[in-house]
TIVEXKE-495326 format. One record per residue (C-alpha): residue number from 0; x, y, z; residue in three letters. Coordinates in nm, 2 decimals. Example, Ala and Ser with C-alpha at 12.3 -4.5 7.8 and 13.67 -1.06 7.14 Angstrom:
<recs>
<0 <1.23 -0.45 0.78> 'ALA'>
<1 <1.37 -0.11 0.71> 'SER'>
</recs>
This chain:
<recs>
<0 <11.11 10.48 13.71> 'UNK'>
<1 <11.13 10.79 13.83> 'UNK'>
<2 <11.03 11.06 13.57> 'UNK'>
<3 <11.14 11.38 13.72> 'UNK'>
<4 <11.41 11.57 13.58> 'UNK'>
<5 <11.42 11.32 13.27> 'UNK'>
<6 <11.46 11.45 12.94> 'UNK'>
<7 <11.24 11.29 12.71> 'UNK'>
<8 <11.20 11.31 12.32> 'UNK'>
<9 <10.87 11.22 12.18> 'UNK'>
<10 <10.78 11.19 11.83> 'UNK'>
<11 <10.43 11.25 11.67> 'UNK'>
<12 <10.38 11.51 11.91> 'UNK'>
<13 <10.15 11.74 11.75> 'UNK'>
<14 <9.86 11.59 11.81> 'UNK'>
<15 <9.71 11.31 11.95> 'UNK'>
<16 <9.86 11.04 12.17> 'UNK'>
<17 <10.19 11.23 12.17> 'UNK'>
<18 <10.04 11.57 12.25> 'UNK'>
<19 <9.85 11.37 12.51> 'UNK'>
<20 <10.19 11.21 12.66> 'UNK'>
<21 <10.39 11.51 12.66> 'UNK'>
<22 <10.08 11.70 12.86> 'UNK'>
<23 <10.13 11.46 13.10> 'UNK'>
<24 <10.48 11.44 13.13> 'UNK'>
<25 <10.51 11.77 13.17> 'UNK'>
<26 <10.32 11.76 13.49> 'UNK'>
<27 <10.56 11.48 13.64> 'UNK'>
<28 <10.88 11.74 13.61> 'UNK'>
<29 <11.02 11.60 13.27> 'UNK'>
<30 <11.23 11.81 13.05> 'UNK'>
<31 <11.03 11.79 12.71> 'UNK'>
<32 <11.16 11.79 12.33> 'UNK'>
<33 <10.89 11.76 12.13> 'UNK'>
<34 <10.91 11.64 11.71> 'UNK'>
<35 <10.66 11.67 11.46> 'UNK'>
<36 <10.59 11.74 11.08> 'UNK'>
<37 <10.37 11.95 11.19> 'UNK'>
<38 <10.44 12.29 11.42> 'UNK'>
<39 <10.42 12.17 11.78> 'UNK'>
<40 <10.22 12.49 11.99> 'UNK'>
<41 <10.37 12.38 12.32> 'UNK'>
<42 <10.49 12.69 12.55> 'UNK'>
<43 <10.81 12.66 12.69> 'UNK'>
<44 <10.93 12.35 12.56> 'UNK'>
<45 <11.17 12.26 12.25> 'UNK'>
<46 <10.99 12.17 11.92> 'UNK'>
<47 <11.16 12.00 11.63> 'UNK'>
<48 <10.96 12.01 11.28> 'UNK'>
<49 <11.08 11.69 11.12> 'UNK'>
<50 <10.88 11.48 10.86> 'UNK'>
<51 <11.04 11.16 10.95> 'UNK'>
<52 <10.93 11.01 10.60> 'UNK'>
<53 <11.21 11.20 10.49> 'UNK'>
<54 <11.57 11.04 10.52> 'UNK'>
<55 <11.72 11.40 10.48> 'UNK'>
<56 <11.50 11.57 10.77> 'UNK'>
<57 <11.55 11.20 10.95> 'UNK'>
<58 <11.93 11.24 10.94> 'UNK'>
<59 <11.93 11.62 11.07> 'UNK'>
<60 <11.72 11.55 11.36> 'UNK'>
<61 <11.95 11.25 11.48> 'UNK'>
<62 <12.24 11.48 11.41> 'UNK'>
<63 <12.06 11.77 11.63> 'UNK'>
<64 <11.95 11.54 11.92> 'UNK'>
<65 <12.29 11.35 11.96> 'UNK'>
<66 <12.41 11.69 12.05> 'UNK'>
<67 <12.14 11.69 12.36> 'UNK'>
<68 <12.11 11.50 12.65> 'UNK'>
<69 <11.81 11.26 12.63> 'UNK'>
<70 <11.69 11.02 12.91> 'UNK'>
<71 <11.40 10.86 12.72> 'UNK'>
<72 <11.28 10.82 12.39> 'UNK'>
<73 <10.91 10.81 12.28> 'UNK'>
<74 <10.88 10.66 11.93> 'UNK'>
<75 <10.46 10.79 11.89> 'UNK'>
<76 <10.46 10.90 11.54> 'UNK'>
<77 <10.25 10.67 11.30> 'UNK'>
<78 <10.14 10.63 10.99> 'UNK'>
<79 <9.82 10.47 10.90> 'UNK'>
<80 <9.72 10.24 10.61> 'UNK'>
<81 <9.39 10.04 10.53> 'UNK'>
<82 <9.44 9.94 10.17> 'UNK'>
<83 <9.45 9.56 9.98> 'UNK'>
<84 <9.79 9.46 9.83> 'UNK'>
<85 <9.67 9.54 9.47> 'UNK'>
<86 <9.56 9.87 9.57> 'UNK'>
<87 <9.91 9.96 9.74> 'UNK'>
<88 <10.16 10.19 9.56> 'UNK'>
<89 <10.51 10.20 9.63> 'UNK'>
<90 <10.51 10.56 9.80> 'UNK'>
<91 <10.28 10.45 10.03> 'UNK'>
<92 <10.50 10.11 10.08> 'UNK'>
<93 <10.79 10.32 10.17> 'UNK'>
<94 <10.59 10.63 10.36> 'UNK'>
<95 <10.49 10.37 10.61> 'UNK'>
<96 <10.78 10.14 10.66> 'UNK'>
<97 <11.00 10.46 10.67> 'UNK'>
<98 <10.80 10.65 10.94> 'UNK'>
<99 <10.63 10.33 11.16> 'UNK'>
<100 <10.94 10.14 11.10> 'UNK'>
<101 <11.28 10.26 11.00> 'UNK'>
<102 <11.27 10.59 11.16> 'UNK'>
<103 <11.21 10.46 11.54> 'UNK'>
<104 <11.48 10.16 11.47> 'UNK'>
<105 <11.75 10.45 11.37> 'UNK'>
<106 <11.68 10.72 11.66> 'UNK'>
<107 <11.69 10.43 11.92> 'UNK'>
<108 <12.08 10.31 11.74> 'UNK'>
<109 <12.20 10.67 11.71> 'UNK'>
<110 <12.07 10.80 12.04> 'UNK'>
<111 <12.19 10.51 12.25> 'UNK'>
<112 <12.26 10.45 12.53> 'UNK'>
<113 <11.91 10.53 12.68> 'UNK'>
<114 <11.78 10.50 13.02> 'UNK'>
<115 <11.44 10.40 12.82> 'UNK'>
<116 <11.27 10.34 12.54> 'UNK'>
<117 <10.89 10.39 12.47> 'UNK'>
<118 <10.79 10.20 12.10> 'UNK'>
<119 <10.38 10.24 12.02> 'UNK'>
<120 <10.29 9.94 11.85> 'UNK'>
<121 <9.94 9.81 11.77> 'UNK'>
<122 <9.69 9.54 11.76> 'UNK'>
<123 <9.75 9.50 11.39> 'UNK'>
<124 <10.12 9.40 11.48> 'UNK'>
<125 <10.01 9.08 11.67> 'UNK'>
<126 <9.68 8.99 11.47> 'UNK'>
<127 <9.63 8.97 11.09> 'UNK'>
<128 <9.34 9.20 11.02> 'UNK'>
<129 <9.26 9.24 10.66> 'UNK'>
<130 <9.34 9.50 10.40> 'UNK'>
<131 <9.62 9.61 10.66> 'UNK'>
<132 <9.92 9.41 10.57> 'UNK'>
<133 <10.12 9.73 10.56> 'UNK'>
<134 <10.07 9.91 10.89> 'UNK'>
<135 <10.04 9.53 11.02> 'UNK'>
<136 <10.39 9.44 10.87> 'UNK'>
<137 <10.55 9.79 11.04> 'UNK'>
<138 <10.42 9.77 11.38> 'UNK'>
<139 <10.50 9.40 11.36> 'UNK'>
<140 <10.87 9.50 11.29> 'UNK'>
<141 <10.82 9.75 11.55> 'UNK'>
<142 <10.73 9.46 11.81> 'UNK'>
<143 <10.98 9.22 11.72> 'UNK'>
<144 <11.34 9.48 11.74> 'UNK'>
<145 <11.15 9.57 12.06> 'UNK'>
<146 <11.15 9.28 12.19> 'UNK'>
<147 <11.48 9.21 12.10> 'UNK'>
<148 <11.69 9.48 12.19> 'UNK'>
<149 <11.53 9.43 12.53> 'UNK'>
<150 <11.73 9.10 12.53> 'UNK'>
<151 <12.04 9.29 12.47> 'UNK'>
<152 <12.00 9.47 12.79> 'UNK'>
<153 <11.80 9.79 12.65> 'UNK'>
<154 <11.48 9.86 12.86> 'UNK'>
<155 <11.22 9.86 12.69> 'UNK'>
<156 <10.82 9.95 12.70> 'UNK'>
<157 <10.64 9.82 12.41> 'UNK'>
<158 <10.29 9.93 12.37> 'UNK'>
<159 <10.04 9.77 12.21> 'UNK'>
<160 <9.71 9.97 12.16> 'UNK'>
<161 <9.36 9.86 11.99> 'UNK'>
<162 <9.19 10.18 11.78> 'UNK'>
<163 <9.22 10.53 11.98> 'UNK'>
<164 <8.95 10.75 12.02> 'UNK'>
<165 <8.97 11.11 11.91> 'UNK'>
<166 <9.26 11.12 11.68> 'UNK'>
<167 <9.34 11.20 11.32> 'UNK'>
<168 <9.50 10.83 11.33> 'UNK'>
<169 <9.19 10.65 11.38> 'UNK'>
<170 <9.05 10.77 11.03> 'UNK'>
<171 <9.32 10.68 10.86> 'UNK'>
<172 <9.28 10.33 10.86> 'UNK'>
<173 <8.92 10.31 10.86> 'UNK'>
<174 <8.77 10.16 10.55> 'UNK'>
<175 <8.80 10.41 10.24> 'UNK'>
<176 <8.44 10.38 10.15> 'UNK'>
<177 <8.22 10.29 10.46> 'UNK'>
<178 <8.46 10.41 10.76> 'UNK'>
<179 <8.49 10.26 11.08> 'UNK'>
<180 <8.20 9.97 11.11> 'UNK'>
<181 <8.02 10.04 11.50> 'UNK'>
<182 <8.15 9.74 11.63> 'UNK'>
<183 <8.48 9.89 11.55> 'UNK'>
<184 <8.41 10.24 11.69> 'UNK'>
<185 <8.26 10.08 12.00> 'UNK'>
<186 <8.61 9.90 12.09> 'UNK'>
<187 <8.79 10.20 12.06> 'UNK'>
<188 <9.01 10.39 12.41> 'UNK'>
<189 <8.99 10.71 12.48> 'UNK'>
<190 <9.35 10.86 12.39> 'UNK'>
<191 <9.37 11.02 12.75> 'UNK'>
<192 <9.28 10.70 12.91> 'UNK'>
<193 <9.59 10.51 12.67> 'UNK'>
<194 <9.81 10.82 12.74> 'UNK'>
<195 <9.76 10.81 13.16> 'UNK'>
<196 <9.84 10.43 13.12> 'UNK'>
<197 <10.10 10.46 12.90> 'UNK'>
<198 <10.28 10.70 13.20> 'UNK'>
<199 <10.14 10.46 13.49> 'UNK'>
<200 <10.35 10.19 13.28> 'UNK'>
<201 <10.66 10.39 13.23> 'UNK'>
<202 <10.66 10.45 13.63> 'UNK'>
<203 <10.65 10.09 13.69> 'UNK'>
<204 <10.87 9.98 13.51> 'UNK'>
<205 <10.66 9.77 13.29> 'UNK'>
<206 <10.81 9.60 12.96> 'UNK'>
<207 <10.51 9.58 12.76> 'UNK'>
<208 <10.14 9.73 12.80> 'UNK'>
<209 <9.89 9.62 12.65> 'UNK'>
<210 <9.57 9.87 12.61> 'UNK'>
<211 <9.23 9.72 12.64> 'UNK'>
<212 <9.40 9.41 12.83> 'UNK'>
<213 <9.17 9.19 12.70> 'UNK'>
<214 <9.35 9.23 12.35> 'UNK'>
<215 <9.54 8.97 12.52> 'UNK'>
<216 <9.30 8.65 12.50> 'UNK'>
<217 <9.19 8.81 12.14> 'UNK'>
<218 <9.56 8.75 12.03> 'UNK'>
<219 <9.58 8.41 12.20> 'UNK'>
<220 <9.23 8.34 12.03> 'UNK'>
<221 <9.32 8.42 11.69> 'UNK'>
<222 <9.64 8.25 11.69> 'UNK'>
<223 <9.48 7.93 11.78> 'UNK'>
<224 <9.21 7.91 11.51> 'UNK'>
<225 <9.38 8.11 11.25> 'UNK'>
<226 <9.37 7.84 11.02> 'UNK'>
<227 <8.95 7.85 11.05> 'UNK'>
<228 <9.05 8.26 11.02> 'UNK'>
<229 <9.21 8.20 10.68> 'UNK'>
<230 <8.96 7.97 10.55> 'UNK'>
<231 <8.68 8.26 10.60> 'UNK'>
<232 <8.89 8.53 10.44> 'UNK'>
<233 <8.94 8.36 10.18> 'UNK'>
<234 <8.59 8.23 10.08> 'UNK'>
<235 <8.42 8.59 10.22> 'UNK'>
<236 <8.42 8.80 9.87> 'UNK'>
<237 <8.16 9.04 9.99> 'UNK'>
<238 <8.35 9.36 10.08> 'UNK'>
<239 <8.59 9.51 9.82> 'UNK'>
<240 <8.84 9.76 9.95> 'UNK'>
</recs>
């Protein structure tokens, strides 16, 4: 795909992964809009302050952007959770599944047709890793309406990343008491490196990215002996979140 002269709206732009995609962008000629809860300190480029956890700010934003021509959508904006069922509360239910979930499924309907769009899943989407059945549950919603508007004829790039270094994001779904363990810390990318592959991806045409690859054969793995998976979990009471 060529990028140049695309308008492009990305979410979650204020930091991160989707300050990191919109420096790039802006270097292949792209025509940037940029959304955040946050204020977004980007020079000449249009910035949106939206908390997308709210349905109110949610439905003024659609309102504003179907009134502007965009080319490509970037759903980047995230919400981390690292909590056990019994320890989730419903404003955390619904802060989550609004912003990972609802909020990308609604811009994509109202802003459609789109030459493409850009969904930031996650690991936790494809694997069940404990104490995150919520952010696991959104991003696995995330995968699935991906993958199937892309049937409908809707191109698609669906991008599925393990822990990124050097974000805000990271923390939040580390452990509340220990953090992140070091094996953890040790598998993480370096959110320039997802960022430059995410672009390399969009250029290509590619329909899904997965960043490390080798998440690949870890999803494969754990879906073959989940069974032996479950069976530990259950019987390992040692760590209480």
């Amino acid at each position: 795909m060529d990028l140049r002269d695309k308008h492009v709206l990305i979410t979650g732009a204020a930091r991160g992964l989707g300050r990191e995609l919109a420096t790039l962008l802006e270097k292949e000629g792209v025509s940037l809009i940029l959304v955040d809860r946050d204020a977004v300190s980007f020079p000449n480029v249009k910035t949106h302050l939206c908390d997308l956890a709210d349905l109110d700010q949610r439905k003024k934003l659609i309102e504003e952007m179907q009134l502007q021509k965009i080319d490509v959508l970037i759903n980047c904006a995230g919400i981390g959770s690292h909590s056990q069922l019994s320890r989730l509360t419903v404003d955390e239910i619904e802060r989550v599944i609004q912003v990972n979930a609802l909020a990308p499924l609604e811009l994509i309907a109202a802003l459609s047709p789109l030459e493409l769009v850009v969904n930031i899943g996650s690991v936790a989407g494809e694997m069940n890793l404990p104490s995150m059945s919520l952010y696991g549950a959104s991003k696995s919603s995330v995968h699935a309406f991906t993958r199937s508007i892309q049937l409908e004829g809707v191109r698609t790039l669906l991008v599925i990343l393990g822990p990124l270094r050097g974000t805000d994001f990271a923390q939040s779904i580390a452990h509340p008491r220990t953090g992140q363990p070091n094996w953890y810390r040790q598998l993480d990318l370096p959110v320039e490196k997802a960022a430059r592959l995410i672009v390399q991806a969009m250029r290509r045409g590619q329909d899904q990215l997965v960043a490390p690859w080798w998440y690949r054969i870890v999803f494969v793995l754990t879906r073959m002996f989940s069974p032996l998976i479950g069976m530990f979990a259950s019987t390992n009471k040692k760590v209480n979140f």
